[in-house]
N, C-alpha and C positions, 0 to 999 in steps of 0.2 A: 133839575132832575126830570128823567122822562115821568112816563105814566106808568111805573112797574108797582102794581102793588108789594107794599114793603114793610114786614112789623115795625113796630116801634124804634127797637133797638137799633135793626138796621136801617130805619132810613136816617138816627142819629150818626149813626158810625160814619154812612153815604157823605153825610153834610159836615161831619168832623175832617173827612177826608175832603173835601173842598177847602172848608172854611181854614185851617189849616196852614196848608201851603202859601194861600194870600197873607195870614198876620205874619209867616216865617219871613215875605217877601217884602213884610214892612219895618221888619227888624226885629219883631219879636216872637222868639223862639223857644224853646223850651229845650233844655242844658243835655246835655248826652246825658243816658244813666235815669231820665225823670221825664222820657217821652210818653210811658205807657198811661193811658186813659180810659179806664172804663167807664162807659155811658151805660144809664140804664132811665128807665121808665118808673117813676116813684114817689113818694112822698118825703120828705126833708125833715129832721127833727121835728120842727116847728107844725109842716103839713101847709101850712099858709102858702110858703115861699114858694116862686114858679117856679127854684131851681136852687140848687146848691150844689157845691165842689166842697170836698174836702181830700186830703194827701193820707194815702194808707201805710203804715210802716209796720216792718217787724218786731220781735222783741229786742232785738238789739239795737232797732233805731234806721234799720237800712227801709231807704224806699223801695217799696212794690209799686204803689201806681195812686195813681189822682182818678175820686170817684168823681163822678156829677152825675146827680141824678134831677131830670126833669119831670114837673107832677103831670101825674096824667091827664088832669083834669083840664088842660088847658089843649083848646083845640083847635086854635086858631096855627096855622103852618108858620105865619110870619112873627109869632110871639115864639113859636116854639125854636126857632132857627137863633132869632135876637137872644134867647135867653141861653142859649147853648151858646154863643159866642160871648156872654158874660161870661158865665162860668167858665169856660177856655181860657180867658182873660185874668181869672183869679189863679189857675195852673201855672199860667205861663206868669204873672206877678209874681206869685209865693214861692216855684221851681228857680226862679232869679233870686230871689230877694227873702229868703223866708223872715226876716223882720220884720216886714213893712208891712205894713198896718192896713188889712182891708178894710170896707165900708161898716159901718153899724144895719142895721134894719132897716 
């Protein structure tokens, strides 16, 4: 990415749109109907985690979109990029598979 200054949000959004098209190019992609992904800048239940996804549904069960929110307090570029490509990775697992069993802590 050049040198544009960029908030938060959007320099997630910049790097989700990179990162992205490569894991689609490896085979793992996320289903029509379960692309949308809002990123944000935040804290996770816990507060600890560098990073969490979770899948947002209506009341009737239809998906809206997969959140992942990265803590802010992390400010290294290359943890924050690694940690956004986990959680993509939990999207794109649970959007495939919603049975299978993510990690524990």
């Amino acid at each position: 990415m050049s040198n544009i200054n960029l908030n938060r949000e959007a320099y997630l959004e910049k790097a989700k749109d990179i990162v992205l098209p490569i894991l689609e190019g490896k085979g793992f992609k996320l289903p029509e109907g379960k692309k949308d992904i809002a990123l944000s800048v935040g804290f996770s239940r816990s507060r600890k985690a560098v990073g969490s996804w979770n899948a947002n549904y209506d009341k009737e069960g239809k998906f809206i979109d997969h959140q992942i929110f990265i803590n802010p307090t992390i400010d290294d570029s290359i943890e924050v990029i690694d940690t956004l490509i986990h959680e993509l990775c939990h999207a794109i697992q649970m959007a495939n598979n919603p049975t299978a069993k993510c990690h524990g802590k």
